[in-house]
C-alpha positions in Angstrom: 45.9 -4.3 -62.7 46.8 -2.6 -59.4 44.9 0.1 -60.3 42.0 -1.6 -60.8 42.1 -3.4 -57.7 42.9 0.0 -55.6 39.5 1.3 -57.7 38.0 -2.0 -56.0 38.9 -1.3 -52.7 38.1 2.2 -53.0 34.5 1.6 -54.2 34.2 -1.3 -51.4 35.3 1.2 -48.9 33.1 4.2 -49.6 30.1 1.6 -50.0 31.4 0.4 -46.2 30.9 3.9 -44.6 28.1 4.6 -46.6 26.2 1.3 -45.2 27.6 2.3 -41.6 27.0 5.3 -41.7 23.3 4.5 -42.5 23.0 1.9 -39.9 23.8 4.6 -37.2 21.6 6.9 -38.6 18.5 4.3 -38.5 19.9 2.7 -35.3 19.5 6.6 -33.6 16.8 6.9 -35.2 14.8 4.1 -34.0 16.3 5.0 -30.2 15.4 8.2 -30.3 11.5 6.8 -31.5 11.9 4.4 -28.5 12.9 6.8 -25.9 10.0 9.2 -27.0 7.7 6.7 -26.7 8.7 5.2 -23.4 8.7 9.1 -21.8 5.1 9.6 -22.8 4.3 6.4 -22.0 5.6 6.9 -18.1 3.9 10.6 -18.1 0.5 8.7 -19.2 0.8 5.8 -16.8 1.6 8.3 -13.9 5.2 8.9 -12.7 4.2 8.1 -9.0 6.8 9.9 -6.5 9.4 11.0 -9.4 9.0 14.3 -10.9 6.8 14.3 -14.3 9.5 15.5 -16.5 12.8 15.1 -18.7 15.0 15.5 -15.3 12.7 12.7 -13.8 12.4 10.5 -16.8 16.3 10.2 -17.0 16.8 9.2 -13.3 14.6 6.4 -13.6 16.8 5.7 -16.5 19.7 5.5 -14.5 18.4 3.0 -12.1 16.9 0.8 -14.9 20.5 0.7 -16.2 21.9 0.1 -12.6 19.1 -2.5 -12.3 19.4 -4.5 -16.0 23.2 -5.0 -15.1 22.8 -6.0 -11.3 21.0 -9.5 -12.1 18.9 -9.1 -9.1 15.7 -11.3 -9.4 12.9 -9.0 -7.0 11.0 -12.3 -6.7 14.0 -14.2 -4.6 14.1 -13.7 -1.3 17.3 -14.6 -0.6 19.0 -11.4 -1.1 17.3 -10.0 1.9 19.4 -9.8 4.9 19.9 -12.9 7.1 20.7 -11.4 9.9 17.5 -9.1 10.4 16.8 -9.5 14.1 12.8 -8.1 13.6 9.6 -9.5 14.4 7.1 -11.4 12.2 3.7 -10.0 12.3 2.1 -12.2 10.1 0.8 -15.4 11.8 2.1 -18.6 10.2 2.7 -18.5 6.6 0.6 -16.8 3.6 -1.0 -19.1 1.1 0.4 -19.4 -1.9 -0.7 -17.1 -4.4 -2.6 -19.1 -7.0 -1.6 -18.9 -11.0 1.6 -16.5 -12.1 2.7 -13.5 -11.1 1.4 -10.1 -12.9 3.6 -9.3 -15.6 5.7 -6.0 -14.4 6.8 -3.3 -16.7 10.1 -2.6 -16.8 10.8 0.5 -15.5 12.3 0.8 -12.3 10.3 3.4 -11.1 7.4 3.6 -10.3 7.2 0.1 -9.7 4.1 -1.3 -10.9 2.2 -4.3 -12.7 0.8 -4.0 -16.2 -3.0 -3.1 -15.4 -5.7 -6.2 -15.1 -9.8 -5.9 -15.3 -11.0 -6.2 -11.3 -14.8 -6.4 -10.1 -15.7 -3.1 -9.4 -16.8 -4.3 -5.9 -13.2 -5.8 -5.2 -11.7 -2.2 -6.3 -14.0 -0.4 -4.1 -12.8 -2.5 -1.5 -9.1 -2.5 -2.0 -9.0 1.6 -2.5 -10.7 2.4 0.8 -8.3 -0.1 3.0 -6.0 3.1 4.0 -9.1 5.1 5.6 -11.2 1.8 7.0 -7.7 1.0 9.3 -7.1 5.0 9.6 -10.8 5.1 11.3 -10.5 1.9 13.2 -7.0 2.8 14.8 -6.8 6.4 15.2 -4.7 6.3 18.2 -2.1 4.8 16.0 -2.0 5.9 12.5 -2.5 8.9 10.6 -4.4 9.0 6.7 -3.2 11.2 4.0 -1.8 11.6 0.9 1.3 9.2 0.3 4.3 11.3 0.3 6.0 8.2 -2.0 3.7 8.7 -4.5 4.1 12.5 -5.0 0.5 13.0 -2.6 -1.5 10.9 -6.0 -2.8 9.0 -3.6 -4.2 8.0 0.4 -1.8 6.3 2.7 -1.7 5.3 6.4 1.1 6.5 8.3 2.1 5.4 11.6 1.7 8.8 14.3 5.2 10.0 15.0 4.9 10.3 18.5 3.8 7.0 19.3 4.8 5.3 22.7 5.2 1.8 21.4 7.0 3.8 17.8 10.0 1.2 16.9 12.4 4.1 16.6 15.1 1.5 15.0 12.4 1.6 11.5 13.6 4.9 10.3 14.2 5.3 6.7 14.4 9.1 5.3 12.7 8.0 1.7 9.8 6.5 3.4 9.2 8.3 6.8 6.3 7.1 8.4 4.5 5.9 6.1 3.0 2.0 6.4 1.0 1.7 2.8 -0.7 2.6 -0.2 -2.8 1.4 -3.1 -1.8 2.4 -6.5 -4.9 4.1 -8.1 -3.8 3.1 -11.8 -3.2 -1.1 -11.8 -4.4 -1.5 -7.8 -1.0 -3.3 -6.2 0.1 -1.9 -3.2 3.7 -0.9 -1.9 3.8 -1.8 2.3 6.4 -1.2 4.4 6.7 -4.9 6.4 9.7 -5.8 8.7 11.9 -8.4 6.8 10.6 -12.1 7.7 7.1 -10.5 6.7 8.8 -9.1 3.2 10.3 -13.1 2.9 6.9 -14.1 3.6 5.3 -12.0 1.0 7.9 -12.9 -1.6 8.2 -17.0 -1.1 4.2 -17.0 -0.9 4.5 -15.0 -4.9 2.0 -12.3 -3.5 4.6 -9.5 -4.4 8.2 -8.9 -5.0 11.1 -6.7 -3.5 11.1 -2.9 -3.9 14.3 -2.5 -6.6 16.1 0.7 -4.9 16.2 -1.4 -2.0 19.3 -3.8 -3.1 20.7 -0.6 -4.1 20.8 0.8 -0.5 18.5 3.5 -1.4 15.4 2.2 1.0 14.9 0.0 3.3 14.7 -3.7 2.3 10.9 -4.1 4.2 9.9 -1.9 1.5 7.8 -4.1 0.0 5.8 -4.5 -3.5 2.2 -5.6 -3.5 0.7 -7.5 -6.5 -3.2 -6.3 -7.2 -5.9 -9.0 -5.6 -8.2 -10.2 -8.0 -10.7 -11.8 -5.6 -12.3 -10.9 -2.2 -10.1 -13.6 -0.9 -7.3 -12.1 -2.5 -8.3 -8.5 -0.1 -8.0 -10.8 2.4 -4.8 -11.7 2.5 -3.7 -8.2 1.3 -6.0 -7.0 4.5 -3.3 -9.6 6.6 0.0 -8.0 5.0 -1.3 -4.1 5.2 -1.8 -5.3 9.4 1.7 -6.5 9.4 2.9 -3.6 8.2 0.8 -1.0 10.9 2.6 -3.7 13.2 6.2 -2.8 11.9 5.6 0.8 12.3 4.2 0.9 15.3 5.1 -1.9 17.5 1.2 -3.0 17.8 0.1 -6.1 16.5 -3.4 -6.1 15.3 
């Protein structure tokens, strides 16, 4: 009789690590599927300032780890500092921004919106922002190729040099760069002092950067969602001006 039951238990046993056994392969199995298809999926959608590779791909992973555990909601406002002693630039408040937010993918960097159709007018519009401001205020700004975004796009830059140059706005991640435009799903990041980033946030036209509540960038640093009408481009037009106004001390 006890032998039989020891058999029992045996069987029961080997069946047990058998079944385990197989769960972890499957379980490893379908990560390592996952993780494959993530990486290709951040190489297709464009890596923006992070370096295209396995190096790159596993310090983004890092910070989404550091991000999923922190509970910090980018849309609330209230984790900005309250005692920020800057200037608004933006007149008044924004409108609020009709309908919901974009939906944003998950990965902390780069930091971007799942892709939506846009009027071909409206992205021709949008994408040439950095040079019509660069032309219009040359004494102030500088145009080239966003440093942030690893040069795969235009960006305004406030001139270093600058007379009226807030020299307190120094961040060594961002330099002197003001904005860009995001060739592949058209939102913008803008560097805005941090009543305009409250604005921007409480209005739903954008969200915090996430390295930011990490203490990696300055908390200005500021995530634009994509316009989807000319009156949209307006209001974008209003927050890109705010930040050439936290850059360079000139309000336009």
């Amino acid at each position: 009789m006890n032998e039989q039951v020891a058999k029992i238990v045996d069987s029961l046993t080997s069946d047990w690590k058998t079944a385990s056994l197989a769960a972890l392969g499957t379980t490893f199995g379908l990560s390592a599927v996952w993780l494959i298809s993530d990486y290709n999926a951040w190489i297709a959608f464009g890596t923006g300032g992070t370096p295209p590779n396995v190096n790159g791909y596993l310090k983004i992973t890092r910070f989404r780890i550091l991000r999923a555990f922190s509970g910090d909601d980018l849309r609330d406002s209230s984790r900005l500092p309250s005692n920020s002693k800057s200037r608004s630039y933006i007149d008044g408040d924004l409108p609020r921004r009709p309908g919901r937010p974009p939906k944003i993918i998950s990965r902390t960097l780069p930091q971007r919106q799942y892709p939506e159709p846009l009027d071909p007018a409206i992205y021709e519009r949008l994408h040439a922002l950095p040079k019509k401001y660069y032309l219009a205020h040359q004494d102030l700004l500088v145009l080239d190729k966003s440093i942030t975004e690893g040069r795969s796009t235009d960006a305004i830059y406030a001139k270093p040099d600058l007379p009226g140059r807030k020299t307190a706005v120094k961040d060594k991640v961002l330099g002197d760069e003001i904005a860009h435009v995001h060739p592949a799903e058209n939102s913008l990041h803008v560097w805005l002092t941090v009543p305009d980033t409250k604005k921007v946030v409480d209005a739903g036209w954008g969200e915090r950067f996430p390295l930011s509540s990490l203490g990696m960038v300055d908390h200005g640093w500021t995530f634009v969602y994509a316009p989807r009408t000319m009156g949209e481009v307006d209001v974008v037009e209003r927050i890109i001006k705010a930040g050439i106004g936290n850059l360079t001390g000139q309000k336009l």
